[in-house]
KOLGU-499034 format. One record per residue (C-alpha): residue in three letters; x, y, z; chain. Coordinates in steps of 0.05 Angstrom, whole numbers, always signed. Layout:
ALA	X	Y	Z	A
...
//
This chain:
UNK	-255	+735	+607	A
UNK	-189	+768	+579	A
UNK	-165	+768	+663	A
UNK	-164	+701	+663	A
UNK	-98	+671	+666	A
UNK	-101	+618	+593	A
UNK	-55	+573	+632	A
UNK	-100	+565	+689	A
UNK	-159	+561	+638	A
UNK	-124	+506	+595	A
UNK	-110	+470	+662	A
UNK	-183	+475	+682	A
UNK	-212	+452	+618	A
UNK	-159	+388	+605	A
UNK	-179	+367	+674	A
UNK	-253	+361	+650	A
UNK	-246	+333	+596	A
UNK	-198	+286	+612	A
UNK	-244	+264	+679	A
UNK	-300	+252	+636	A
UNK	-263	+212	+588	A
UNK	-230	+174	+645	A
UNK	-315	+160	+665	A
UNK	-331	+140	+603	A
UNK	-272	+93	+603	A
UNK	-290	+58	+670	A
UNK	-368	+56	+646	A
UNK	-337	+10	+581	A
UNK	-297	-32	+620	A
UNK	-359	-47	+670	A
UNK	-414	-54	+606	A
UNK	-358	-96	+582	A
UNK	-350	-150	+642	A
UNK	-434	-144	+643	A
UNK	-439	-169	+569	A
UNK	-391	-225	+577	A
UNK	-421	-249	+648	A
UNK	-488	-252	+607	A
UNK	-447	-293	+556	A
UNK	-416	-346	+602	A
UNK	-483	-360	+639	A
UNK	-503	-390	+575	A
UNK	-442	-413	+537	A
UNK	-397	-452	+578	A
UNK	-325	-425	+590	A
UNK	-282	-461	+536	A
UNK	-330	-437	+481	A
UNK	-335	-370	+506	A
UNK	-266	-352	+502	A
UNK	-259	-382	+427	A
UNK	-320	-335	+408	A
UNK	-287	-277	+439	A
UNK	-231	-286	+410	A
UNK	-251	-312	+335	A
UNK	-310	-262	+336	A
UNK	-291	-207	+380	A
UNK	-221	-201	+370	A
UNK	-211	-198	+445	A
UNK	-139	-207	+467	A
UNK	-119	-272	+513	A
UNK	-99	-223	+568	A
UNK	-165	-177	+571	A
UNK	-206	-241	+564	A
UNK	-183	-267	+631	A
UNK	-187	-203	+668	A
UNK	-258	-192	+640	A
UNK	-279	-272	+662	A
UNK	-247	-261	+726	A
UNK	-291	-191	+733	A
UNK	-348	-232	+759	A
UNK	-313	-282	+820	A
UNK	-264	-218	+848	A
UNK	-304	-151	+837	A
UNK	-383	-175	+830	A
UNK	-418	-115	+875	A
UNK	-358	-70	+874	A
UNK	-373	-31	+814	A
UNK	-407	+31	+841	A
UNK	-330	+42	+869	A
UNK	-303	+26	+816	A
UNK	-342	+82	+773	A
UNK	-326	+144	+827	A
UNK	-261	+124	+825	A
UNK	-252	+117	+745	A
UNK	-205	+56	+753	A
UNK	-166	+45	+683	A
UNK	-168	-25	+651	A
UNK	-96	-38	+685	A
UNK	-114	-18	+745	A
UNK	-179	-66	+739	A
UNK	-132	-124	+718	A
UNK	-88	-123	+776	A
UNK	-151	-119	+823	A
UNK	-168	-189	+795	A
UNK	-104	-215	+803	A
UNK	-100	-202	+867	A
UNK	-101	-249	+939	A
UNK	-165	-227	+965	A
UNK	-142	-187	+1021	A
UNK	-109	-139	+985	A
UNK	-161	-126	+935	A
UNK	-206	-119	+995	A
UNK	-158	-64	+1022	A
UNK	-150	-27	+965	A
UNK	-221	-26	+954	A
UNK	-232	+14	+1021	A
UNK	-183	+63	+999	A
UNK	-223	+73	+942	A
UNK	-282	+85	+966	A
UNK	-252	+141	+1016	A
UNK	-231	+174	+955	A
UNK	-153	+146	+948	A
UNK	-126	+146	+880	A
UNK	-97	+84	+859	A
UNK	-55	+65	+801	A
UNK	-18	-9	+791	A
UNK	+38	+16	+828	A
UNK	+4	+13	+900	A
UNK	-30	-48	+881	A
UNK	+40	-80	+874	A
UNK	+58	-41	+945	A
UNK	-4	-70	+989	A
UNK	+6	-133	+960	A
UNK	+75	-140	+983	A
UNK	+61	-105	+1051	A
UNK	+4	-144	+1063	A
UNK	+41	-210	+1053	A
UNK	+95	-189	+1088	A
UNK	+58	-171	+1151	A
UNK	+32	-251	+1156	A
UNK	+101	-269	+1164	A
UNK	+134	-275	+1238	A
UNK	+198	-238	+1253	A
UNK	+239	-302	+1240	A
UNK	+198	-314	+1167	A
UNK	+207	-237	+1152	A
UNK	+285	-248	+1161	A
UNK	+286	-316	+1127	A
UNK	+253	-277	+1068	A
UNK	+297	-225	+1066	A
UNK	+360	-260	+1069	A
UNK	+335	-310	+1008	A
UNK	+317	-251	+965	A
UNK	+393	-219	+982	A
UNK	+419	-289	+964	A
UNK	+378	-307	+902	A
UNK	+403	-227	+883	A
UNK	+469	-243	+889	A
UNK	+462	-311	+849	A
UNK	+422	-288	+801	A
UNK	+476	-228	+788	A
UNK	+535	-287	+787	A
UNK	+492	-326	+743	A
UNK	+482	-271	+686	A
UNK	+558	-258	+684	A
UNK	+570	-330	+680	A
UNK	+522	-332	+620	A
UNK	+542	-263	+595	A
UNK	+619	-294	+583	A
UNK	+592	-365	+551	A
UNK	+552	-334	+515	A
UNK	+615	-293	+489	A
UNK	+655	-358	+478	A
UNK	+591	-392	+435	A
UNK	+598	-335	+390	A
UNK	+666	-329	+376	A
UNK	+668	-403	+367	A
UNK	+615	-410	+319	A
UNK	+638	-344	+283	A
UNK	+707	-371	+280	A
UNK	+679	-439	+252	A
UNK	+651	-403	+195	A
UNK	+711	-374	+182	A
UNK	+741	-433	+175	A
UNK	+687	-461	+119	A
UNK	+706	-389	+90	A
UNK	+782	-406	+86	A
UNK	+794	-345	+121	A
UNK	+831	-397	+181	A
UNK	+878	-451	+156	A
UNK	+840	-524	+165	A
UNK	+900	-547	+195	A
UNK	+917	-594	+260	A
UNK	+932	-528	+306	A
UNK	+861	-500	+286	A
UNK	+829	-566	+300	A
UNK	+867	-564	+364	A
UNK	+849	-496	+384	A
UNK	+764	-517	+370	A
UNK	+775	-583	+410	A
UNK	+803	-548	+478	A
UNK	+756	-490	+462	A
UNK	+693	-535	+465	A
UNK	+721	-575	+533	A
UNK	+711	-517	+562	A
UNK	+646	-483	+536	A
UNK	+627	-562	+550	A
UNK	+635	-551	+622	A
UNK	+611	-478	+630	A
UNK	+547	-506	+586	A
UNK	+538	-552	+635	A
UNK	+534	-508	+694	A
UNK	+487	-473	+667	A
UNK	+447	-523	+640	A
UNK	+461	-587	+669	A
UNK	+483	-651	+635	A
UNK	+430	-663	+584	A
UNK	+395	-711	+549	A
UNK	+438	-732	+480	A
UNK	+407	-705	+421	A
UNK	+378	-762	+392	A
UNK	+333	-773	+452	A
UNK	+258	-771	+440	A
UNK	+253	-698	+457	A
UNK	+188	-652	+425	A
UNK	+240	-615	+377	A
UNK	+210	-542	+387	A
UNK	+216	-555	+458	A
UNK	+276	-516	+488	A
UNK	+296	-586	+524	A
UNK	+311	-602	+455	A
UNK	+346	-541	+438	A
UNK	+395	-546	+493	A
UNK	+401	-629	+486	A
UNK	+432	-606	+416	A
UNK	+477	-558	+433	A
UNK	+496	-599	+479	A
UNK	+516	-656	+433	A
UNK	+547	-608	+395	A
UNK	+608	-589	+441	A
UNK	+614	-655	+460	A
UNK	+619	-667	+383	A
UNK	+677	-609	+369	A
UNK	+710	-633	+437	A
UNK	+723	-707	+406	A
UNK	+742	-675	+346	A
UNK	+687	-694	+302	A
UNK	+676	-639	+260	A
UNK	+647	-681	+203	A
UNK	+620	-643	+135	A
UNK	+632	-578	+113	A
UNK	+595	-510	+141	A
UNK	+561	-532	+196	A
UNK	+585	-603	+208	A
UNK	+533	-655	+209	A
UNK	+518	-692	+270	A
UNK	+525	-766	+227	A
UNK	+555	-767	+164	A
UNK	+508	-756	+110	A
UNK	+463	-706	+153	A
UNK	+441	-651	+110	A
UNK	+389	-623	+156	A
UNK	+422	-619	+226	A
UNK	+479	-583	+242	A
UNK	+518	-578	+305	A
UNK	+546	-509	+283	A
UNK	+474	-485	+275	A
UNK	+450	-520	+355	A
UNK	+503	-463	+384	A
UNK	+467	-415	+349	A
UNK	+414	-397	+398	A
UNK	+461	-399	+450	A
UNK	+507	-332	+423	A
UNK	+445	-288	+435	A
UNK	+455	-256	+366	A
UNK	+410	-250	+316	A
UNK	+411	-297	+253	A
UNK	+424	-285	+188	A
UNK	+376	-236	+153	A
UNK	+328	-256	+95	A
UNK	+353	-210	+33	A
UNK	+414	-185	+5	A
UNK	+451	-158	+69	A
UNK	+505	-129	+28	A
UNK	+511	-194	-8	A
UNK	+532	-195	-85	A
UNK	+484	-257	-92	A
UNK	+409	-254	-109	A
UNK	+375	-260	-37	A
UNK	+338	-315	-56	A
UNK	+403	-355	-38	A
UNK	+395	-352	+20	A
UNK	+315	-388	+22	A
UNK	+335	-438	-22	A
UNK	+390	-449	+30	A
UNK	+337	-456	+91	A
UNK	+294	-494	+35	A
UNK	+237	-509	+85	A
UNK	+188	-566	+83	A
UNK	+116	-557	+54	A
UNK	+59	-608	+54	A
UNK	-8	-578	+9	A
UNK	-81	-606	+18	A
UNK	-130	-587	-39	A
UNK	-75	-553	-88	A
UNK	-116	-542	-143	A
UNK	-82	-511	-207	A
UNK	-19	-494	-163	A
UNK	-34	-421	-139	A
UNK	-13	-437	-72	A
UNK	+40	-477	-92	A
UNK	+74	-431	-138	A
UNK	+73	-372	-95	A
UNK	+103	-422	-37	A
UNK	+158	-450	-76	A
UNK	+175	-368	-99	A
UNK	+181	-359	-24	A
UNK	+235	-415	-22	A
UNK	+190	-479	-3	A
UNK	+197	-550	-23	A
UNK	+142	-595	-34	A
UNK	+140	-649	+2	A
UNK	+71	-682	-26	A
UNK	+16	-642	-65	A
UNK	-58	-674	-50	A
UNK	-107	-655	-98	A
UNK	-179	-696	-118	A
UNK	-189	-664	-186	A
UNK	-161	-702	-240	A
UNK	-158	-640	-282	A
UNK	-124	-592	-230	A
UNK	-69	-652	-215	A
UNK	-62	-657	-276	A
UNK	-45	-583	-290	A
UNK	+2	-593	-232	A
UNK	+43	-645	-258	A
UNK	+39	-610	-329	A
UNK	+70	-550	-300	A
UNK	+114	-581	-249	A
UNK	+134	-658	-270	A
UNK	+180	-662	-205	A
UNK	+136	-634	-155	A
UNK	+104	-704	-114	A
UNK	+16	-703	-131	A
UNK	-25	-744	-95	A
UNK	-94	-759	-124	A
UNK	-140	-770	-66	A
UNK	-199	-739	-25	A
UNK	-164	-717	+35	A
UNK	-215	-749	+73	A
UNK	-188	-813	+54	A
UNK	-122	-791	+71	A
UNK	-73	-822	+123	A
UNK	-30	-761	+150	A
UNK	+11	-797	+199	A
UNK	+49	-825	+136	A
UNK	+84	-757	+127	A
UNK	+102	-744	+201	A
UNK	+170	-768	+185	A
UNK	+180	-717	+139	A
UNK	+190	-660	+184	A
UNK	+141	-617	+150	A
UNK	+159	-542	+168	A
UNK	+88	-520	+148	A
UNK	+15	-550	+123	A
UNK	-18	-507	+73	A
UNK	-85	-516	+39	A
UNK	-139	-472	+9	A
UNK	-189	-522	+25	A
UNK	-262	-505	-7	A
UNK	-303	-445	+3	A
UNK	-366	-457	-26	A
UNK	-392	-471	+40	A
UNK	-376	-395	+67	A
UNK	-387	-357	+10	A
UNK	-428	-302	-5	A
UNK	-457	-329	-65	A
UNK	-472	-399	-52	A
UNK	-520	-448	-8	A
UNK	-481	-422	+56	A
UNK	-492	-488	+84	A
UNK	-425	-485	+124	A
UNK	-412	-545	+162	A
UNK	-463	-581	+140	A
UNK	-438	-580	+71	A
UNK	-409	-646	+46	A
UNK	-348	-599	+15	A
UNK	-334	-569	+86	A
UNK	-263	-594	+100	A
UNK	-245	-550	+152	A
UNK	-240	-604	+200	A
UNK	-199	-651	+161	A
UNK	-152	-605	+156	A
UNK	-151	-594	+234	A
UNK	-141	-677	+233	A
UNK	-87	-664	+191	A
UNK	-52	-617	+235	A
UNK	-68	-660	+288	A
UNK	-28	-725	+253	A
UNK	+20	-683	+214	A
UNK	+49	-643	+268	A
UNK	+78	-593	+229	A
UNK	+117	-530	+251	A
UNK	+64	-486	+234	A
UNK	+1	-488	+188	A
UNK	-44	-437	+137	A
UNK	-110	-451	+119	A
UNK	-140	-401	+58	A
UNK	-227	-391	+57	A
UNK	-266	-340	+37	A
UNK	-288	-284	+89	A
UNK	-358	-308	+89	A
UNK	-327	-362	+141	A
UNK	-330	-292	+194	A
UNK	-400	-296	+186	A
UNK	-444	-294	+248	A
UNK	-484	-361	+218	A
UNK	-410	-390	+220	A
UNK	-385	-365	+287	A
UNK	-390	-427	+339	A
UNK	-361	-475	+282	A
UNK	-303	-433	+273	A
UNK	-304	-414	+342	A
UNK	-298	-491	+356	A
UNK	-244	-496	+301	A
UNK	-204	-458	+324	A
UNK	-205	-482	+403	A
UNK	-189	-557	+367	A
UNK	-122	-523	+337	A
UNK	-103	-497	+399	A
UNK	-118	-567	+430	A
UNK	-70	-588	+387	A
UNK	-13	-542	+406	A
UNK	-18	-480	+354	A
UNK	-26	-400	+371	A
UNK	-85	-392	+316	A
UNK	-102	-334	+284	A
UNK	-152	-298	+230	A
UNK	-123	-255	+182	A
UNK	-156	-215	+117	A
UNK	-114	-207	+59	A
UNK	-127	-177	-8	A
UNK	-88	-184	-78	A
UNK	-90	-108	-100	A
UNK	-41	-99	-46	A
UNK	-1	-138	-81	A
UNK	+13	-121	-147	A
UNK	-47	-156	-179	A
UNK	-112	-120	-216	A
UNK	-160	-153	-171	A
UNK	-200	-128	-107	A
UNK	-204	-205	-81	A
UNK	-200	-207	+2	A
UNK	-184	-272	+34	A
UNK	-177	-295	+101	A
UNK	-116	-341	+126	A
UNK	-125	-392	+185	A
UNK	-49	-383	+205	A
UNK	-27	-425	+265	A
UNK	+46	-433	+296	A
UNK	+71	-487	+351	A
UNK	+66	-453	+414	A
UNK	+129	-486	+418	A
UNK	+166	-443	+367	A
UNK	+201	-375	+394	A
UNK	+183	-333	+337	A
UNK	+119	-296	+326	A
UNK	+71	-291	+269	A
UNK	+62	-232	+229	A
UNK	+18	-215	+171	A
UNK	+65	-185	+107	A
UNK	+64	-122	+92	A
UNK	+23	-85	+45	A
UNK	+55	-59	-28	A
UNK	+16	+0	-47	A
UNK	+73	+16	-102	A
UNK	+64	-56	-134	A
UNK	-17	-30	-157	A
UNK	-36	-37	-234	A
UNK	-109	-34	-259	A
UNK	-137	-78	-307	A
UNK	-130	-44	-371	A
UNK	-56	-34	-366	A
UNK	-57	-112	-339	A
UNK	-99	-137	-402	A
UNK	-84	-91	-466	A
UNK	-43	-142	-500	A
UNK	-92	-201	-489	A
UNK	-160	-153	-500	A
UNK	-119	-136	-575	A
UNK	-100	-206	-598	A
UNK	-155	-205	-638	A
UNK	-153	-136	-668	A
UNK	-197	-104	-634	A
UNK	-191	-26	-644	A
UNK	-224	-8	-581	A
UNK	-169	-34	-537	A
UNK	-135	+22	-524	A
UNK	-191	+68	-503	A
UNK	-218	+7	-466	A
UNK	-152	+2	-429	A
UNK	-154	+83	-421	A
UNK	-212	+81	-390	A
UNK	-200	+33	-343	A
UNK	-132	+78	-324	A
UNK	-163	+127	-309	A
UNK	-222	+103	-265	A
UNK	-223	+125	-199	A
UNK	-232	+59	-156	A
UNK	-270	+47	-89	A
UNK	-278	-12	-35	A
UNK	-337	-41	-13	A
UNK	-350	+11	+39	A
UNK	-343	+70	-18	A
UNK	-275	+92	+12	A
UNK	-225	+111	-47	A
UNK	-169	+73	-65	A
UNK	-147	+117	-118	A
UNK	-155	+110	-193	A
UNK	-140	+49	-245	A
UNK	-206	-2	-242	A
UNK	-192	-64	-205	A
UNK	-227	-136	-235	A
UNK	-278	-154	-180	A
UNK	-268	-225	-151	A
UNK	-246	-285	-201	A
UNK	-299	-335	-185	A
UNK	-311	-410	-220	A
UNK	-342	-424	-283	A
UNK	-416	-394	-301	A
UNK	-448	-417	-343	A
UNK	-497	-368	-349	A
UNK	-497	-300	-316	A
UNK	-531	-292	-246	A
UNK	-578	-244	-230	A
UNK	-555	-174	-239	A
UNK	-500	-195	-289	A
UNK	-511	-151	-338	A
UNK	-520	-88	-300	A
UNK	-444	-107	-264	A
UNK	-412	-110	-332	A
UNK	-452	-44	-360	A
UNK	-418	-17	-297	A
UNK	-351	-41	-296	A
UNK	-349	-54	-366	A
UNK	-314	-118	-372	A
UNK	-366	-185	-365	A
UNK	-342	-243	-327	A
UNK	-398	-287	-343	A
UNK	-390	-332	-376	A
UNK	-321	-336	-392	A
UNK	-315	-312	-469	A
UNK	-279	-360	-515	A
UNK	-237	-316	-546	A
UNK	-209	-250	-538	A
UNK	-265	-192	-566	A
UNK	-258	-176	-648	A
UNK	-286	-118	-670	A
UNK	-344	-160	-711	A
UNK	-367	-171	-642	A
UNK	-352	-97	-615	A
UNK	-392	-68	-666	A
UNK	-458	-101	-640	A
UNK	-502	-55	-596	A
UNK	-490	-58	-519	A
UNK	-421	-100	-525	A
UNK	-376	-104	-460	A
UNK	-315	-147	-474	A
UNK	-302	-210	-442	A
UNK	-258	-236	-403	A
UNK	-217	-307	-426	A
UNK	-192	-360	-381	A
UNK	-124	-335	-407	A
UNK	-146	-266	-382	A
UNK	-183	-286	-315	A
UNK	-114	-328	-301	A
UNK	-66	-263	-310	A
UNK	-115	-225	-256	A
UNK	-106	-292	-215	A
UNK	-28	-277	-220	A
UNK	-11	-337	-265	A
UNK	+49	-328	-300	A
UNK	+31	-335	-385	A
UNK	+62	-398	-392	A
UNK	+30	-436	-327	A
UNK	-16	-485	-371	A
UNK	-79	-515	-352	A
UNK	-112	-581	-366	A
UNK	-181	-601	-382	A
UNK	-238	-577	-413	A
UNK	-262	-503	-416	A
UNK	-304	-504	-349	A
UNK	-260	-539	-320	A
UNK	-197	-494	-326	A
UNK	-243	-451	-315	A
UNK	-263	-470	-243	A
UNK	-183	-490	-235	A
UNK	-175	-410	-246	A
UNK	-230	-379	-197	A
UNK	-217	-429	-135	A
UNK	-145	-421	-142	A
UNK	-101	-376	-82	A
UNK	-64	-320	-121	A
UNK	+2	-337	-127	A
UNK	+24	-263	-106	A
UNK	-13	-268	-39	A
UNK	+14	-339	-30	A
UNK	+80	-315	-37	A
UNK	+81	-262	+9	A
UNK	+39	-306	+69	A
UNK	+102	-355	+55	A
UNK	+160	-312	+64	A
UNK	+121	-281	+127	A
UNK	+118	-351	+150	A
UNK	+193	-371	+134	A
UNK	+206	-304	+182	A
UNK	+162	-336	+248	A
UNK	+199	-409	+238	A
UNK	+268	-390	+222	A
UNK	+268	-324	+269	A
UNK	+302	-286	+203	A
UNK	+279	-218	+176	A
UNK	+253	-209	+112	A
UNK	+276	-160	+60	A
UNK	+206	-144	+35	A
UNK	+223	-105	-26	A
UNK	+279	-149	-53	A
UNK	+240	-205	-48	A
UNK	+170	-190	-69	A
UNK	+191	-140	-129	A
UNK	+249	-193	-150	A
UNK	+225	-259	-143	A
UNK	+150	-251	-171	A
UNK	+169	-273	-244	A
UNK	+236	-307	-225	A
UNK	+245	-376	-261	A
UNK	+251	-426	-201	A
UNK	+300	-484	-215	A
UNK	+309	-540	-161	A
UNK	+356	-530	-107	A
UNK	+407	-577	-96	A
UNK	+411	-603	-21	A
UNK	+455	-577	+25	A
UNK	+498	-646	+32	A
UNK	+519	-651	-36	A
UNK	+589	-611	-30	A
UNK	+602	-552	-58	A
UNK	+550	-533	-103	A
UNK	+508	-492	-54	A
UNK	+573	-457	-28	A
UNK	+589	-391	-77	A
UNK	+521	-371	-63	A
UNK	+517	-393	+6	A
UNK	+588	-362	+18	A
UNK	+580	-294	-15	A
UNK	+518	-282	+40	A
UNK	+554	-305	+100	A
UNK	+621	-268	+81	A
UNK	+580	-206	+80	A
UNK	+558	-209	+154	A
UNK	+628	-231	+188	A
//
C-alpha cells in the first residue's frame, strides 16, 4: 500500500464516489418525475402545480421540467440512469424539438457523455440541416444583420441613457441651488430634452401620452411617462419644485422621477447614505399607500406606519379594537365593518401601494376546532376578493402556521392559484418575533404577493440575532410594581435559562414567553404543568402584577398582566386599549407584533420602490421613534431640509 502513488489513489477514490453520487442523483430525479406523474393522474394540472408549489416548495422552473418528464422521456429512463444525466441536463432534454432529443438519446445509450452544452449544439445542427442552401444563407446573413443592429442599437441606448442621467442629475441640482434657476438654465433643459425627445423616440417609438389608460406597472406605462416627460421639459413646463409635477398641484407624479428608470442607475438608497438627516426621511418622503383588513388593536398598523406607511382606511369589526385604534391614533381613517360586507372597488382610486391584513386564525390553529374553511371566521378568501377589486401594488396576509397543515393543503393550494389569477407572484413565508428584538418564540406565516408587473423582487427581512432579550430582563419593572421581592431572582432566573425551539435545538440562554394567545378564561389542559415549567402562567391573565401576599402561598408562579402580555406583543407602554378585561385581552393575543410588522414593511417598501434598505439604522432606530404625520410632498418647502440633506449626499 505505501507504493501506491496518493495522487493516483485520491483520483481513484473521488471518481467513485463522485459516480455514485452522480447515480444517486439521476435515481432522485427519476423517483421524482414517478411521484408527480402519480400525482397528475389524479389531480388535474392547475391544482397540481399550486400543491407543489404551496406544499412542496418546488420551484416554477423544476415543476415544468418534472410535468414535462412524462410527454418527452416516458420509457427512456433506463438511459437515463447509465448515463447519470444531471437535473440540467434532464431539463434541456424536455425542452427540446423531438428530433434532437431523439438524437441525443442514441448517443447516450452508446455511452456518449452529454452535458447542456451539446444539447444546445445538436439542436442548432439539427435545425440547421432542414434548411436548403438558399434558407441556410438567408439565416446567416439575418443573424450578421440583427448582430450588427443589435450592436448599433446598444450604443445608441448606451449614449441616451448617458444624456437621461445627466439631465435628471443636473435637474436636481437645480432644486439644490447648486445651478442658477435662470432663463439660460431653462434654455439649456429645453434644447436638451428636444433632443433626448427624439433619440427616446427611436428607441421607443412615439408613445401613448401618459394619461392614457395604461396598467401603471406595465412598462408601456413606464415609457408613456417618460415620454411625456421630455415633451414636458421641451415646452418648458417645468412646473413645481424637485421633480416637477405633470399638472399643477400633482404631488404624486413626477416627470423628473419617469426618467428615472431610463438612466440605468440605481435609486436612492433606504438609510442614511452619508446623510446628516435621520433615514427615516427619506420613507416618509416615498410615504407609500396602505389599506388594512381586520386591524385589530393596531399591531400591524403600528409596525407599518414605523416602516413609513400611510393609512389609507383601517377596517376592523370589533367595536373595542376600533376603538383602541382611534384612541391611539385619532387621524388614522377606521372603518367599522365585516369585511364581508365590504365594497373594495371604492378604494381603487386610491392607488393603494399595498393590502395588509392579519385576518383570523382560529380556523388554522393548533389549539382550536381546526375547521379551516369551513369555519364561518375563515376570511382568507375575502381577502383574495379584495385583492382582486383593490388592485393594489402588492399584498401581505398574516395566519398562523397551522394554515401549512396537510388538512389545509388544497384550500391554500387553491388560494394561492386565485392570487396568481389575479396577477400576484405569491409566496409563504415563516417569521418569528425573537428574531426581532421581542421576548417571545411566536412563528407566523406571511401570504406575501407582488404584481407580476412590478420589476422588483420580494425578499423576506433579515434576521436580528443582536436585538434578543428574555423575559425577565423584558418584565422586571412591571413583575415589581407591586413589591414583590422575588422579582429579581425571578428575572435572574429567567436570564439565565438556556432556551430551546420546538425541535430541542438551542437558541442560547435568556427564556423566551411562549406564544401570546386570546383571553382564557380558565386554564386548558396541561396548564399548570407549562407554568411549573416555565414559571410564568399565562392563564388566565392575572389582574394585577404578583405581591408578595400572593408569592408567599405554596406553589405560586407569577402571572402575567394584559400590560405585561402587551410588552411581549411589542406594544409600546403608552399604546392604550379599550374595553373590558377579556376583551383587551383577546385585542392583545390576536394582534401581529408590531416589531415583525415593521420589518415585513420596510422589506416590502424595498420590492415596490426598487431601494435598499439600511437594516440596522432602521430597525434599531425607528422601533420606539415617536411618528408624527408627514406633510405631503406638494406643500412647498417643508419636506425640503430633510429631503435635501439625503439627496445632496449622493450627487
Amino acid at each position: 500500500m505505501a507504493d501506491i502513488d496518493p495522487k493516483a489513489h485520491a483520483l481513484s477514490t473521488a471518481m467513485n464516489r463522485i459516480t455514485e453520487l452522480q447515480k444517486q442523483m439521476t435515481d432522485r430525479i427519476l423517483q421524482m418525475a414517478a411521484e408527480i406523474e402519480k400525482l397528475t393522474d389524479v389531480v388535474p394540472a392547475a391544482e397540481a402545480k399550486a400543491f407543489l408549489k404551496a406544499r412542496c416548495n418546488l420551484p416554477a422552473s423544476e415543476m415544468s421540467t418534472y410535468l414535462g418528464f412524462v410527454k418527452t422521456l416516458k420509457g427512456a429512463e433506463d438511459i437515463l440512469r447509465t448515463a447519470r444525466v444531471s437535473f440540467p441536463v434532464v431539463k434541456a432534454l424536455v425542452a427540446a424539438d423531438q428530433d434532437s432529443r431523439q438524437e441525443i438519446l442514441e448517443r447516450m445509450e452508446i455511452g456518449a457523455r452529454i452535458d447542456t452544452k451539446d444539447v444546445a449544439v445538436i439542436r442548432r445542427r439539427l435545425a440547421q440541416a432542414k434548411l436548403t442552401p438558399k434558407e441556410a444563407l438567408a439565416a446567416h446573413h439575418r443573424k450578421v444583420l440583427t448582430a450588427a443592429s443589435r450592436k448599433r442599437s446598444q450604443e445608441s441606448l448606451s449614449s441616451f441613457r448617458s444624456e437621461v442621467s445627466n439631465l435628471v442629475r443636473d435637474m436636481r441640482r437645480l432644486w439644490l441651488k447648486l445651478l442658477p434657476e435662470d432663463g439660460a438654465t431653462r434654455d439649456d433643459f429645453k434644447q436638451r430634452s428636444s433632443l433626448l425627445l427624439k433619440s427616446f423616440e427611436s428607441l421607443y417609438g412615439d408613445n401613448l401620452p401618459a394619461s392614457s389608460e395604461v396598467q401603471k406597472t406595465s412598462g408601456k406605462y413606464v415609457i408613456a411617462l417618460a415620454n411625456e416627460a421630455l415633451r414636458q421639459f421641451q415646452d418648458g413646463r417645468f412646473g413645481m419644485h424637485f421633480g416637477y409635477g405633470f399638472v399643477e398641484g400633482d404631488g404624486t407624479t413626477r416627470a423628473i422621477n419617469a426618467l428615472q428608470p431610463f438612466t440605468g442607475e440605481v435609486p436612492l438608497q433606504i438609510g442614511p447614505v452619508a446623510a446628516r438627516r435621520h433615514p427615516l426621511d427619506m420613507i416618509e418622503a416615498l410615504r407609500p399607500r396602505v389599506l388594512e383588513l381586520c386591524a385589530g388593536a393596531g399591531g400591524l398598523s403600528l409596525g407599518l406606519e414605523r416602516a413609513g406607511f400611510r393609512h389609507v382606511a383601517l377596517i376592523e369589526y370589533d367595536r373595542h379594537a376600533a376603538a383602541t385604534l382611534r384612541r391611539n391614533r385619532p387621524n388614522w381613517n377606521v372603518v367599522e365593518a365585516d369585511v364581508r360586507e365590504v365594497d373594495f372597488t371604492q378604494f381603487r382610486k386610491e392607488r393603494v401601494d399595498l393590502l395588509a391584513g392579519g385576518l383570523p386564525c382560529t380556523p388554522f390553529s393548533t389549539v382550536g376546532r381546526k375547521r379551516g374553511k369551513h369555519d364561518e371566521n375563515d376570511l382568507l378568501m375575502e381577502g383574495v376578493r379584495a385583492v382582486r377589486e383593490i388592485g393594489p401594488r402588492a399584498f401581505v396576509f398574516e395566519n398562523v402556521e397551522g394554515l401549512l397543515h396537510s388538512r389545509h393543503s388544497d384550500y391554500l393550494a387553491y388560494v394561492l392559484r386565485m392570487l396568481s389569477k389575479a396577477g400576484y407572484d405569491t409566496g409563504v413565508h415563516r417569521i418569528n418575533t425573537r428574531d426581532y428584538g421581542l421576548a417571545q418564540d411566536r412563528s407566523r406565516i406571511m401570504i406575501v404577493g407582488v404584481n407580476k408587473n412590478l420589476p422588483g423582487a420580494f425578499r423576506m427581512p433579515p434576521k436580528f440575532p443582536g436585538m434578543a432579550t428574555n423575559i425577565g430582563d423584558a418584565l422586571l419593572d412591571l413583575m415589581r410594581e407591586n413589591g414583590w421581592a422575588g422579582a429579581e431572582a425571578w428575572a435572574r432566573s429567567m436570564r439565565e435559562r438556556p432556551e430551546f425551539d420546538r425541535f430541542g435545538n438551542p437558541l442560547g440562554t435568556g427564556a423566551l414567553s411562549d406564544t401570546i394567545r386570546g383571553y382564557q378564561g380558565s386554564p386548558k389542559d396541561g396548564e399548570a404543568r407549562r407554568s411549573l415549567r416555565n414559571r410564568v402562567s399565562y392563564a388566565p391573565p392575572a389582574k394585577t402584577a404578583p405581591t408578595n401576599a400572593e408569592a408567599s402561598k405554596a406553589g405560586f408562579v407569577p402571572g402575567l398582566t394584559n400590560r405585561m402580555r402587551a410588552r411581549l406583543q411589542g406594544f409600546p407602554d403608552d399604546w392604550e386599549f379599550s374595553g373590558g378585561f377579556g376583551s383587551v385581552a383577546d385585542q392583545i393575543g390576536n394582534a401581529v407584533a408590531p416589531a415583525v410588522a415593521q420589518a415585513m414593511g420596510l422589506a416590502l417598501i424595498s420590492a415596490l420602490k426598487g431601494l435598499e434598505t439600511d437594516w440596522e439604522a432602521l430597525m434599531g432606530r425607528i422601533s420606539h421613534r415617536t411618528i408624527v404625520e408627514a406633510p405631503p410632498l406638494d406643500q412647498g418647502s417643508e419636506i425640503a431640509l430633510p429631503l435635501t440633506s439625503v439627496l445632496a449626499s449622493v450627487l
